[in-house]
C-alpha positions in Angstrom: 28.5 -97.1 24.8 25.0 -97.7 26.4 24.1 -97.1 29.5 21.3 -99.7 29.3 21.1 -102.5 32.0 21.7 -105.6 30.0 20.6 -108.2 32.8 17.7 -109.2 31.4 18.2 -108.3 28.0 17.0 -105.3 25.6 14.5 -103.2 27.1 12.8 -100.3 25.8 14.4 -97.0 26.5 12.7 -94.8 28.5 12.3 -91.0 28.5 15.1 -91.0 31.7 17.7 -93.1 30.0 17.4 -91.1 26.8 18.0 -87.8 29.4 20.8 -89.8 30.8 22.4 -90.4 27.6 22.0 -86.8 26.4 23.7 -85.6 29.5 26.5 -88.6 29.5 28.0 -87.1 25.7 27.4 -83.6 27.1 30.1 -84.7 29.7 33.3 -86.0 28.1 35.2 -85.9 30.8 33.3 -88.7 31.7 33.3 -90.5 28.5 36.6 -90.2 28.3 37.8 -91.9 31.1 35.5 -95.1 30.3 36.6 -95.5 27.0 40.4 -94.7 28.1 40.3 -97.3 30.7 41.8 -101.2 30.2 40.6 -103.4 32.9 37.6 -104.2 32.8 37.1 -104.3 36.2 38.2 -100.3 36.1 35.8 -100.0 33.4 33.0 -101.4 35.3 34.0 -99.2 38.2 34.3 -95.7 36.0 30.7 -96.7 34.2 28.6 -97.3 37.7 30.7 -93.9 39.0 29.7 -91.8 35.9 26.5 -93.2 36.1 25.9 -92.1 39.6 27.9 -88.3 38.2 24.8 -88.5 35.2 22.4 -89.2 38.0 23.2 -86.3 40.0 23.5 -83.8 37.2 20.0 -84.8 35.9 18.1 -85.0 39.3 20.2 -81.3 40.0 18.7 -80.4 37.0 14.9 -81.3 37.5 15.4 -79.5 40.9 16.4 -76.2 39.6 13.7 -76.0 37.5 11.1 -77.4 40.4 8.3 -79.4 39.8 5.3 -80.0 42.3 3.5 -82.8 43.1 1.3 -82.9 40.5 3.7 -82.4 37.8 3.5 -78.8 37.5 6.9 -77.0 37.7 7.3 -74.7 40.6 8.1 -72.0 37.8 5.3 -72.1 35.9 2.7 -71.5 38.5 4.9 -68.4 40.4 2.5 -66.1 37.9 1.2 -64.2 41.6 2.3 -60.8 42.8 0.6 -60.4 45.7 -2.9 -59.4 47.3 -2.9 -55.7 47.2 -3.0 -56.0 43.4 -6.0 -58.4 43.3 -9.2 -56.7 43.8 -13.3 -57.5 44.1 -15.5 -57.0 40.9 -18.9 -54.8 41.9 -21.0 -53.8 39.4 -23.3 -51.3 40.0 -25.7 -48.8 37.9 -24.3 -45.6 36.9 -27.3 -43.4 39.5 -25.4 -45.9 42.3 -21.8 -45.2 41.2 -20.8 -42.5 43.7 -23.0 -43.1 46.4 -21.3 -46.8 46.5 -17.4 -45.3 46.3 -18.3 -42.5 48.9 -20.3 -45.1 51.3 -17.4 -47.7 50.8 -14.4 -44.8 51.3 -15.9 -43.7 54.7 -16.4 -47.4 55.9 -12.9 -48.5 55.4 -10.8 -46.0 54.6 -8.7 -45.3 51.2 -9.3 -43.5 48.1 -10.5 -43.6 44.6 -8.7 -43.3 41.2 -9.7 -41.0 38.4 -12.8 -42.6 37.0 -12.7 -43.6 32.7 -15.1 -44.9 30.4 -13.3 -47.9 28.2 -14.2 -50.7 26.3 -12.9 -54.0 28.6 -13.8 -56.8 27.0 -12.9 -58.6 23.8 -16.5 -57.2 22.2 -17.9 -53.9 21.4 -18.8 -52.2 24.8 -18.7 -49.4 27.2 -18.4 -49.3 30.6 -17.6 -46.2 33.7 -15.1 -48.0 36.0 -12.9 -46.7 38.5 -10.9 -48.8 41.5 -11.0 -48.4 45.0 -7.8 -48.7 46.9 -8.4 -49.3 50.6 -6.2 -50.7 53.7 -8.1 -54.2 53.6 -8.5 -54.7 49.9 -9.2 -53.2 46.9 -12.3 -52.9 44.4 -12.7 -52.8 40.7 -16.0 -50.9 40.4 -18.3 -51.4 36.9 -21.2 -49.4 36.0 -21.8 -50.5 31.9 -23.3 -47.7 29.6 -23.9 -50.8 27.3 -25.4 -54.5 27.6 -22.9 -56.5 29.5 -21.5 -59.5 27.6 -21.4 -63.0 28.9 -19.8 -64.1 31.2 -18.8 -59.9 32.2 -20.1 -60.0 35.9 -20.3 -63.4 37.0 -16.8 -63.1 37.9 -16.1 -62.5 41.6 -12.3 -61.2 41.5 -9.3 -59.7 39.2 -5.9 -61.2 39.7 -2.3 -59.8 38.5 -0.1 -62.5 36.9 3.2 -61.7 36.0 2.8 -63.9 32.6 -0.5 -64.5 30.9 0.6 -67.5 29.5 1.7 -69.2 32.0 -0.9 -68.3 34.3 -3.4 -69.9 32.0 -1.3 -72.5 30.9 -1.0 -73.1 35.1 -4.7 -72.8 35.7 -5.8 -75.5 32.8 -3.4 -77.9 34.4 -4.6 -77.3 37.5 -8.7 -77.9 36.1 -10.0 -74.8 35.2 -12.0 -73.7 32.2 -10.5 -70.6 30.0 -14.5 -69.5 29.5 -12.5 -65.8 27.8 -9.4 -66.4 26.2 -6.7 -63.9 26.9 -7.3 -61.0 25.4 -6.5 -56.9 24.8 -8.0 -54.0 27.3 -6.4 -50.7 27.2 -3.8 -51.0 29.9 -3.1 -55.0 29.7 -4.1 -58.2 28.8 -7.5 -60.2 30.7 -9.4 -63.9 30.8 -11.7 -65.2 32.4 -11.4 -68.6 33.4 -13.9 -71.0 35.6 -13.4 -73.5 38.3 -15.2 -76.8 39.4 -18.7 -75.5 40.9 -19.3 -72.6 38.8 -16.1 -70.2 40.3 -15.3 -67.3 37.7 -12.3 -65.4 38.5 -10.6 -62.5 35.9 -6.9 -62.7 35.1 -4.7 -59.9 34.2 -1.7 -58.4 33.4 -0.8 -54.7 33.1 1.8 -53.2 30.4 3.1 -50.8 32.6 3.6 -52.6 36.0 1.5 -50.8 38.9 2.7 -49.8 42.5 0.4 -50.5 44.7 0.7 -50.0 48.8 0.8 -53.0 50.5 -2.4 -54.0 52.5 -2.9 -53.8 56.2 -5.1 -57.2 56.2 -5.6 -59.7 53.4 -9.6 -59.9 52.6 -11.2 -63.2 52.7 -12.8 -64.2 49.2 -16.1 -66.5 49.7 -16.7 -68.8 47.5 -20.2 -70.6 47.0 -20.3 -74.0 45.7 -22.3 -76.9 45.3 -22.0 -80.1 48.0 -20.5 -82.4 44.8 -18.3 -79.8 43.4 -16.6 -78.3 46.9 -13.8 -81.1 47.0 -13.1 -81.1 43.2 -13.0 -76.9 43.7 -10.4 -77.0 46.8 -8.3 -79.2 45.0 -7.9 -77.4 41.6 -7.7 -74.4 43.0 -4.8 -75.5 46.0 -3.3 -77.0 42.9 -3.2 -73.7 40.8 -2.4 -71.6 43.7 0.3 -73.8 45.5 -2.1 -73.6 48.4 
């Protein structure tokens, strides 16, 4: 039986009607009762009700899963897990390292992790690092004992994501450049990615999931841009981040 409006003779199907009729032989009850039924008046009647029954399974169906205005789903793009977990990039020279923690500690408060020497990016490198966990946001601090690779440094921030995939499949939907496709550091996965104007920002995602205390006030990140790229960067971005 085809749910296909015959007024004006054979159309082409389209992607809905093909969902319909997927979802009207997933629902024999419904079937049933059409092809059980006599007058055709009755039959008309059962058809437009299972119709509207198909119709309200589908549409429940595409808002459980959630999609957004721009045809990303709702699901995909909830990769966030929230601002204390995000953190400001400084690099600094190795001679500068403590005097920058110590100066930034007695400013606002906080303390330091155990400092480490790792390689972070996808090439051979070393760098000192150590983060700086403070009431009004947190720092990932950088001194390299090597030559920093491109683009290592241009980016401003590190954000968690829950699922690397998704965050970057959200992010290239959105209009960002992957410039650093996800790859291994000790503790997680990174990438870099870009946004309209120039905007590099890290992602990341930790194997073992951290605990962070939540923040007393959220940081402001500024963000320099040129005149023709500020609109394009506002919307990507609002776009990627549900802003």
């Amino acid at each position: 039986m085809s749910l296909r409006n015959s007024c004006h003779g054979p159309q082409k199907n389209t992607e809905m009607e093909l969902e319909l009729k997927h979802l009207y032989y997933e629902n024999p009850e419904v079937s049933t009762v059409v092809e059980n039924a006599r007058d055709h008046q009755v039959v008309n009647v059962v058809r437009a009700l299972g119709f509207i029954v198909l119709l309200v399974v589908f549409f429940h169906r595409i808002a459980a899963y959630g999609v957004d205005t721009n045809g990303q789903s709702t699901a995909q793009m909830a990769v966030a897990v929230g601002p204390q977990y995000d953190t400001t990039h400084v690099y600094v020279s190795a001679g500068d390292f403590d005097a920058f923690v110590n100066s930034f500690i007695a400013t606002f408060g906080g303390t330091a992790s155990r400092r480490a020497v790792a390689n972070i990016t996808p090439v051979s490198s070393s760098t000192e690092m150590q983060a700086v966990l403070t009431p009004v946001g947190n720092l990932s601090i950088f001194a390299f004992q090597t030559p920093i690779p491109f683009p290592f440094g241009e980016e401003r921030t590190g954000n968690l994501v829950t699922d690397m995939n998704r965050a970057i499949q959200g992010a290239r939907a959105a209009g960002a450049e992957v410039i650093v496709e996800p790859f291994k550091d000790p503790i997680g996965m990174d990438a870099i990615i870009q946004w309209p104007g120039g905007v590099k920002m890290q992602l990341y995602r930790h194997f073992k999931p951290s605990t962070n205390v939540p923040l007393a006030a959220v940081p402001d990140s500024r963000v320099y841009v040129s005149k023709d790229q500020a609109d394009n960067f506002v919307r990507c971005f609002n776009a990627f981040a549900n802003g």
